[in-house]
C-alpha positions in Angstrom: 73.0 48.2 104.0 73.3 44.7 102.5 73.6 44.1 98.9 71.8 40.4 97.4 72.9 39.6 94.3 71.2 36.1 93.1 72.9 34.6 90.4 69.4 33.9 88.1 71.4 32.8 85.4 69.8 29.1 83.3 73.0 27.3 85.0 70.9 28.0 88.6 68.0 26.3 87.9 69.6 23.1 86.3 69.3 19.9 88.4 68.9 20.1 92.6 71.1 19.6 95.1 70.5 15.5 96.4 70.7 16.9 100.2 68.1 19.1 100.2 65.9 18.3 96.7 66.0 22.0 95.5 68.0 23.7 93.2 70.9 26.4 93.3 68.0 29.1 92.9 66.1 27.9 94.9 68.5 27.7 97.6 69.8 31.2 97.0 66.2 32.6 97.2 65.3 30.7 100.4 69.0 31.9 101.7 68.8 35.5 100.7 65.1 35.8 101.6 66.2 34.4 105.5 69.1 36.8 105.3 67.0 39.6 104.5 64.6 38.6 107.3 67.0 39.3 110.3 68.3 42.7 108.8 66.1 46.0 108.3 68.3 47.8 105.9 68.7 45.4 102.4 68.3 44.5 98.4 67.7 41.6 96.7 68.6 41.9 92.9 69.1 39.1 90.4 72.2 38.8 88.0 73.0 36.9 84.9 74.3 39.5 82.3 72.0 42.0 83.9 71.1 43.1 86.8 67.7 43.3 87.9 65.2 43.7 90.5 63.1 40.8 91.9 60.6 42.4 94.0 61.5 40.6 97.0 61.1 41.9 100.3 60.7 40.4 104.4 56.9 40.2 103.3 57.8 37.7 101.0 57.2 33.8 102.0 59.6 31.1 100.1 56.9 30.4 97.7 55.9 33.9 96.6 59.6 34.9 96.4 60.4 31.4 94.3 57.6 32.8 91.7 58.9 35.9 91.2 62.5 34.5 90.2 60.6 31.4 88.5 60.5 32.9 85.0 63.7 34.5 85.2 66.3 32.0 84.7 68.1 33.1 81.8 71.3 33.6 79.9 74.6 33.4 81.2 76.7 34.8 84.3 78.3 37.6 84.9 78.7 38.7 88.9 80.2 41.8 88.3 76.7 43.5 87.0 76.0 43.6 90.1 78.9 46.1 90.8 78.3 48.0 88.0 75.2 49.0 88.8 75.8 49.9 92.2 78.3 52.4 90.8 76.1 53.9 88.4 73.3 54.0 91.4 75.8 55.2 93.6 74.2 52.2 95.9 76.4 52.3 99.2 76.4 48.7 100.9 78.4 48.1 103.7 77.6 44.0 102.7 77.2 42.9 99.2 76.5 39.0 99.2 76.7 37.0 96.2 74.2 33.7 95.7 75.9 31.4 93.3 77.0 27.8 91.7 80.1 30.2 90.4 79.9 29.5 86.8 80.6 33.6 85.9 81.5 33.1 82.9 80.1 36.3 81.1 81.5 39.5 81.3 84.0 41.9 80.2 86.0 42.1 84.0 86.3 39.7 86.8 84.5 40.4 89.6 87.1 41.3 92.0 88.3 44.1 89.2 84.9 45.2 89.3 84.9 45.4 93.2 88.1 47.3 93.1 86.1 49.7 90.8 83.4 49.8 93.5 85.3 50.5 96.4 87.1 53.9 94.7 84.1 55.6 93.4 81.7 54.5 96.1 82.1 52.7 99.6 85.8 51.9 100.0 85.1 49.5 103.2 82.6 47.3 101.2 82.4 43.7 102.4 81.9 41.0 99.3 80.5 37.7 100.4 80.5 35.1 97.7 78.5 31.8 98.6 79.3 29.1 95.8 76.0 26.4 95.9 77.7 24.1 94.0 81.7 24.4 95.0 83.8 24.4 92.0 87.6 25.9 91.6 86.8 29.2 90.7 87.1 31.7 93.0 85.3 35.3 92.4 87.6 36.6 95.3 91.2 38.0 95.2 92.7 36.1 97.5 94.5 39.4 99.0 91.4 41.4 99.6 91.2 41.2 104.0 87.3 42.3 103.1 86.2 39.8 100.1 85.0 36.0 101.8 84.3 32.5 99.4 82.1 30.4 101.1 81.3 27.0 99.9 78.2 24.6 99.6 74.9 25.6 101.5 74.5 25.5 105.7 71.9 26.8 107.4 74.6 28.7 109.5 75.4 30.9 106.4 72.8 33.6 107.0 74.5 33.7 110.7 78.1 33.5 109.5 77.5 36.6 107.0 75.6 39.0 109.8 79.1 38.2 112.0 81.0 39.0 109.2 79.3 42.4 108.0 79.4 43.1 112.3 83.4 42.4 112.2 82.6 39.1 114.5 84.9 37.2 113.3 
């Protein structure tokens, strides 16, 4: 079961990207949504200091999945929502992908604390992808953690690179 958390925080939506004329969002959506096309088991939730559901499924083409996250850019960023609802849910991913320019901010824990917290009261083997949009210094990974990946900037290989890491490819 995969996991896709889209950072929907304000930051997301500010600017594009020069290479490819969209913004973080945008990006995220298109890359989540093409993720979430080659698997069968999946859930795509948004984050900023909640953690919500977008109502995007395979169905979904870019555009309808870009108007459903449209009106939701708000407030600030805080990854480990995402973590803290899966607990409460008892939501068991095997691959939990985060979709982010990394400015998580907000919060009362870091996100690898919150992942620790995960992996005892739920799925101990959890795989954490974080894909940063817009690279900075901040890293939401414990560098430690043999299961917890940062990857940098947008590729079209992404999508690819996380399926071989959730299928111990690499």
């Amino acid at each position: 079961m995969f996991l896709h958390a889209v950072d929907i925080s304000s930051s997301m939506s500010w600017g594009v990207v020069d290479s490819v004329g969209l913004s973080c969002c945008e990006i995220a959506i298109a890359m989540a949504l093409v993720t979430a096309k080659a698997e069968k088991n999946y859930t795509i939730r948004g984050f900023s200091t909640k953690f919500i559901d977008l109502g995007i499924s395979q169905k979904d083409s870019f555009q309808s999945a870009l108007k459903k996250t449209n009106d939701r850019n708000f407030g600030g960023t805080d990854a480990s929502v995402a973590y803290d609802w899966a607990i409460k849910n008892k939501f068991k991913a095997d691959v939990i992908c985060f979709w982010t320019d990394s400015e998580s901010w907000a919060g009362y824990h870091h996100p690898c604390e919150a992942l620790a917290q995960y992996r005892k009261k739920v799925n101990p083997n959890v795989k954490a992808v974080y894909i940063t949009l817009a690279p900075y210094r901040i890293s939401l990974v414990d560098p430690q953690d043999p299961l917890s990946w940062d990857l940098g900037g947008f590729d079209p290989g992404t999508p690819r690179l996380i399926r071989m890491l959730a299928q111990d490819e690499v």
